[in-house]
C-alpha positions in Angstrom: 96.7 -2.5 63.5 96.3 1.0 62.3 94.1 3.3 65.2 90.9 4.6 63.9 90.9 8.2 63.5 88.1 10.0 65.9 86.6 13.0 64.7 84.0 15.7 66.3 81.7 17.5 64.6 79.5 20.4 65.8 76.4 20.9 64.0 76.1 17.2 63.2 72.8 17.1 62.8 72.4 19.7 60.3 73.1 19.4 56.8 76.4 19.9 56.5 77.0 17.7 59.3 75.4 14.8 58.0 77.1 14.7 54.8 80.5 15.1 56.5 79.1 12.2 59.1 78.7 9.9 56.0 81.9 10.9 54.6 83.8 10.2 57.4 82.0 7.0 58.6 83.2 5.7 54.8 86.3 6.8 55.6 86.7 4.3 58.4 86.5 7.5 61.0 85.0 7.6 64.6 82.7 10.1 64.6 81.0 11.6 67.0 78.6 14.6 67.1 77.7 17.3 69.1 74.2 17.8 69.8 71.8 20.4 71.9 68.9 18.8 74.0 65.5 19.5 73.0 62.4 17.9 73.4 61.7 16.7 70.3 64.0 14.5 68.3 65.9 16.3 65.2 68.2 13.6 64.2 66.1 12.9 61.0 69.2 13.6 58.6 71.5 11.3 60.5 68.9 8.6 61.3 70.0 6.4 58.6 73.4 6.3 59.8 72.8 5.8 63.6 74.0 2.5 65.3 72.9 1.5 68.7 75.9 3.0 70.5 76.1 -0.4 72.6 76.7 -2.6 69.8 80.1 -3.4 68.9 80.3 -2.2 65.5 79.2 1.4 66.5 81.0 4.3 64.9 79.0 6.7 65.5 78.5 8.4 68.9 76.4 11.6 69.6 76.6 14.0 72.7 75.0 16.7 75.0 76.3 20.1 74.1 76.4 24.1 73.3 78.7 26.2 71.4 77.2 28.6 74.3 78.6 26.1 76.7 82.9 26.2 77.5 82.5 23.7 80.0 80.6 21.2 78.4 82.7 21.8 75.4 85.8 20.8 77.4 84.5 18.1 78.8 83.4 16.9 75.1 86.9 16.8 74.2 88.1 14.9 77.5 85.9 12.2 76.3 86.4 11.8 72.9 89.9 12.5 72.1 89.3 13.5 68.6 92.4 14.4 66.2 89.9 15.8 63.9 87.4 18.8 64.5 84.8 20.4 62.6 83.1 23.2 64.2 79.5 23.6 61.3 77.8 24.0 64.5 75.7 28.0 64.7 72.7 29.4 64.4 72.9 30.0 60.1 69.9 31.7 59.3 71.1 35.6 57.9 67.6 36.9 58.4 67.1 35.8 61.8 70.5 37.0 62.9 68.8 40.3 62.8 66.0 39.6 65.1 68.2 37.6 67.5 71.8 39.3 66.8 72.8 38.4 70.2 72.4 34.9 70.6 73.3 34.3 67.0 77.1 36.4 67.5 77.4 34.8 71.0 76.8 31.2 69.6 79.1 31.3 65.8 81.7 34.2 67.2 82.3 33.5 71.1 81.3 29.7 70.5 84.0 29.7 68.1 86.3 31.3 70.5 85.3 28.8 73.7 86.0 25.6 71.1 89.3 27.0 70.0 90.4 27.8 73.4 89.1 24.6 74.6 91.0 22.8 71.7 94.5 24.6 72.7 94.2 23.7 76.7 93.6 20.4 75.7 96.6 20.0 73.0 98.7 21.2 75.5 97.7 19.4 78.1 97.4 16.4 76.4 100.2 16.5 73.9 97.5 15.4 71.2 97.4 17.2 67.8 94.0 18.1 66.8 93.3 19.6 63.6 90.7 22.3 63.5 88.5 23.2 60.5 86.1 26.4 60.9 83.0 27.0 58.5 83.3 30.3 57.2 80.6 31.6 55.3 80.6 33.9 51.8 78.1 36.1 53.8 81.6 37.7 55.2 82.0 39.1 51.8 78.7 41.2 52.3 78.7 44.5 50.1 81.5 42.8 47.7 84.7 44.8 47.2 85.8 42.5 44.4 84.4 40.1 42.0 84.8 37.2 42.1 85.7 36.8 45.6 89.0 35.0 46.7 90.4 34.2 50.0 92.5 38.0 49.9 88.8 39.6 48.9 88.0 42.1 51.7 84.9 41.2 54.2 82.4 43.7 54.6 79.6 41.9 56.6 75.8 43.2 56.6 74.4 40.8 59.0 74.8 40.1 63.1 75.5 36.7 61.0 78.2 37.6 58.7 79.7 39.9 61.6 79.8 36.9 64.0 81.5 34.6 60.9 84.2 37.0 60.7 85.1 37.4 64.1 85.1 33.2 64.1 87.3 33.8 60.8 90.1 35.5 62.8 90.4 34.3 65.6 90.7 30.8 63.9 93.8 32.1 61.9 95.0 34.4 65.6 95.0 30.9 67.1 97.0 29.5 64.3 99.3 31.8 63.9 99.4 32.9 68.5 99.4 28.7 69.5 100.3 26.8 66.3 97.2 25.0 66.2 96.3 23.5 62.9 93.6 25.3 62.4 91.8 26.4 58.4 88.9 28.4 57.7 86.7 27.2 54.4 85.1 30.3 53.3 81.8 28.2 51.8 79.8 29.8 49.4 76.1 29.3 49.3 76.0 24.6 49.0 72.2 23.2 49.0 70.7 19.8 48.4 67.6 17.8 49.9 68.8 18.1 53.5 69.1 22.2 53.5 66.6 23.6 56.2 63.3 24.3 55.0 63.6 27.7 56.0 66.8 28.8 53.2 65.3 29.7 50.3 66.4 27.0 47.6 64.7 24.4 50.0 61.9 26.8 50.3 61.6 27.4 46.5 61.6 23.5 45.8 59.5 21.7 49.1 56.9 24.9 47.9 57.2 23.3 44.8 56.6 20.3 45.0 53.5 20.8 47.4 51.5 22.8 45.0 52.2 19.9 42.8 50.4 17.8 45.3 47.6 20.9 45.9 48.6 21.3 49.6 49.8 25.0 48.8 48.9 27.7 46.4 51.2 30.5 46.8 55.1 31.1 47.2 56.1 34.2 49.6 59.8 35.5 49.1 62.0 38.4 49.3 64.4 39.8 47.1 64.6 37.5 44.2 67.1 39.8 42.8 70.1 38.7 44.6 72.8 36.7 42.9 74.3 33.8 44.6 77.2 31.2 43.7 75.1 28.0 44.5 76.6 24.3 45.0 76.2 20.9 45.7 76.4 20.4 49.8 78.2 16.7 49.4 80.6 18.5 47.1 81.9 20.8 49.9 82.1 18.6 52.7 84.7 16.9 50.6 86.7 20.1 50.5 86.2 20.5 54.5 88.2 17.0 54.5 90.7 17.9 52.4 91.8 21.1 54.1 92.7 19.2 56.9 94.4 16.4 55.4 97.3 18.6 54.1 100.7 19.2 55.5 100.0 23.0 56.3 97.0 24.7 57.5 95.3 27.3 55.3 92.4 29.5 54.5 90.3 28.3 50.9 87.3 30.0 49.2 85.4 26.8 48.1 83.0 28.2 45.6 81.4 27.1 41.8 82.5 29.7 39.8 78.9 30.9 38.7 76.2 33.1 40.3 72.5 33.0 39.5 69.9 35.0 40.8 66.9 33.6 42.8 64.7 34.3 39.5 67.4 31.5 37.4 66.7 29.0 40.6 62.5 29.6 39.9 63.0 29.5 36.0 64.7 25.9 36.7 62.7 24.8 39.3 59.0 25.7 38.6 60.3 24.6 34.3 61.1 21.0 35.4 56.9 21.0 35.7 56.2 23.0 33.4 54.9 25.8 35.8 55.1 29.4 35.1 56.4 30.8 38.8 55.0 34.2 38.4 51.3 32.7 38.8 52.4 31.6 42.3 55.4 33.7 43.8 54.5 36.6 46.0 56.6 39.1 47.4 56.5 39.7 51.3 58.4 42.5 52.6 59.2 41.0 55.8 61.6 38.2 54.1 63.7 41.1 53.0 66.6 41.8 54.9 67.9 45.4 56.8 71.3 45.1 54.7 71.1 43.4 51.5 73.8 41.6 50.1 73.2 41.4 46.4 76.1 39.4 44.9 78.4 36.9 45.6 80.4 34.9 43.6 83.3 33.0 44.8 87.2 32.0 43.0 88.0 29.1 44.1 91.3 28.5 41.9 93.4 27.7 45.3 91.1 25.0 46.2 91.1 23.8 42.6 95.0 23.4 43.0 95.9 22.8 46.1 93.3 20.2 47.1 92.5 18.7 43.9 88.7 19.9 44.6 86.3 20.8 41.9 82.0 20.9 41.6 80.8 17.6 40.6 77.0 19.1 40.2 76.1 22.0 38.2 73.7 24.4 38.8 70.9 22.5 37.1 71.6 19.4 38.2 71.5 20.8 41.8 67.7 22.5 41.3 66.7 19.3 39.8 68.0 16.9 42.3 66.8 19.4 44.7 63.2 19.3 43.1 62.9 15.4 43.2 63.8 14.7 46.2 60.4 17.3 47.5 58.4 15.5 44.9 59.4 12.3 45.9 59.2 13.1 49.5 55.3 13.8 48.9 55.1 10.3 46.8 55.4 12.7 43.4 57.0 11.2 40.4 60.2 13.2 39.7 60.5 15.7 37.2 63.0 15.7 33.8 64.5 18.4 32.4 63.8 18.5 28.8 66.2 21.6 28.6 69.5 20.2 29.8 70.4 16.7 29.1 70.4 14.8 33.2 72.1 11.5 34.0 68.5 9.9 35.8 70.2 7.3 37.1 73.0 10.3 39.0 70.1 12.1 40.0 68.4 9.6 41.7 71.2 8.6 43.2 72.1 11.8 44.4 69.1 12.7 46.4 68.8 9.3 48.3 68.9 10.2 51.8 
């Protein structure tokens, strides 16, 4: 009988992690999660794929931790025994990395550092080989030096965020190259869906959305709606996480669509599948703008593409739209058509079941 692959995932219950959760799960993994205690529950995106840990078809098993935390960390692995790790877990808003730099660089940089380290004191110890995949970010690109951006594009971050990424991005490949852990950053460009926090600004731009539809709100407050990002489908790119550590070698891979559209392209989509004219109801607040902009990103993903076999399924207005049903839905709205674009319904509905 072939043993069931464990894996660990920090960040679990975000929405990276849940995708990746499912993925696994019909993979035939055992997964278990990472999780930090709070007082309220905020399992909602993994709900649906929760067993009573007691019964005796479980698979998926959640536990008590920090990236802030070595020791509990450690102890995490002791239990589990994973071969597989995914460390998604930080605190990923840009803007508030600059109003709580510290916490956010001592949480994705050093927490980074404590898993790694943990993860080599145990391989040693152990004799286990555990394969490490770290989420980099496209926010390492910052003020780009090329475009598009590939895996050899120099980083210039312009956020405690981005800062924190890229000290997470190299000691991933020091530990790789120092230990001989298997160990791969994916340098993820901007990936969205229904489960992104309602706090980014695609969910922000569609739950907004889909509330004025309902008359709950009347106005939209944003930033710089300027800045040009390479936007994807999240259940895409937790396939590519997979892959990177399914192959003989470890290695670094930009995982990216190809195309970048401003935040003005994302309202033209969104507020046209209703036939809404966004300028009656966007408003520009200062505060959502950031210290150091980054203004463009766009990412070449031509290793993945050949190496892994990985491509976008979704395209850019496919995402909005699945993106903008699943908020209209969500409030008991019928879901919006685009009369622009020709949509597989029955993909899109599909797509944003959760």
């Amino acid at each position: 009988m072939t043993e069931v692959k464990r894996a660990l995932i920090t960040g679990i219950t975000g929405q990276d992690g849940s995708y990746l959760a499912e993925l696994l799960l019909g993979k035939g993994y055992e997964v278990h999660g990472i999780i930090r205690r709070t007082s309220t529950f905020n399992t909602d995106r993994i709900d649906p794929i929760y067993q009573d840990p007691h019964t005796d078809d479980a698979r998926l098993f959640l536990h008590y931790g920090d990236l802030t935390d070595g020791t509990t960390l450690r102890r995490v692995l002791e239990e589990v025994k994973p071969v597989e790790i995914f460390n998604l877990g930080a605190q990923s808003h840009v803007r508030v990395s600059f109003d709580s730099p510290e916490y956010t660089v001592d949480a994705v940089g050093m927490g980074t550092l404590r898993l790694l380290e943990a993860v080599r004191d145990y391989q040693q110890r152990t004799g286990i080989q555990v394969r490490f995949y770290q989420a980099g970010s496209s926010e390492m690109f910052g003020l780009v030096q090329a475009v598009p951006q590939s895996e050899t594009t120099p980083f210039y971050p312009r956020s405690p965020y981005a800062c924190a990424k890229v000290y997470a991005h190299w000691q991933t490949i020091n530990y790789r190259e120092s230990y001989g852990l298997f160990a791969c950053n994916g340098i993820l460009f901007n990936h969205e869906g229904p489960r992104r926090g309602e706090t980014f600004v695609t969910r922000k731009v569609t739950r907004a959305l889909a509330r004025i539809m309902a008359g709950q709100q009347d106005k939209l407050y944003l930033g710089n709606l300027d800045a040009k990002r390479d936007w994807g489908y999240a259940k895409d790119y937790v396939q590519a996480m997979w892959s990177m550590l399914q192959q003989e070698e470890a290695d670094d891979y930009v995982i990216a669509t190809g195309e970048t559209h401003s935040i003005r392209e994302f309202l033209d989509v969104a507020f046209g599948l209703v036939n809404l004219d966004w300028h009656q109801y966007v408003e520009i607040d200062p505060r959502y703008f950031r210290p150091a902009e980054v203004e463009l990103l766009l990412g070449d993903s031509t290793k993945a593409r050949t190496k892994l076999n990985w491509q976008p399924s979704v395209t850019f207005a496919q995402l909005v739209e699945i993106m903008v049903n699943a908020d209209l839905q969500a409030l008991g709205l019928p879901p919006a058509t685009s009369s622009s674009e020709s949509t597989d319904v029955a993909f899109i509905r599909q797509a944003i079941a959760i």
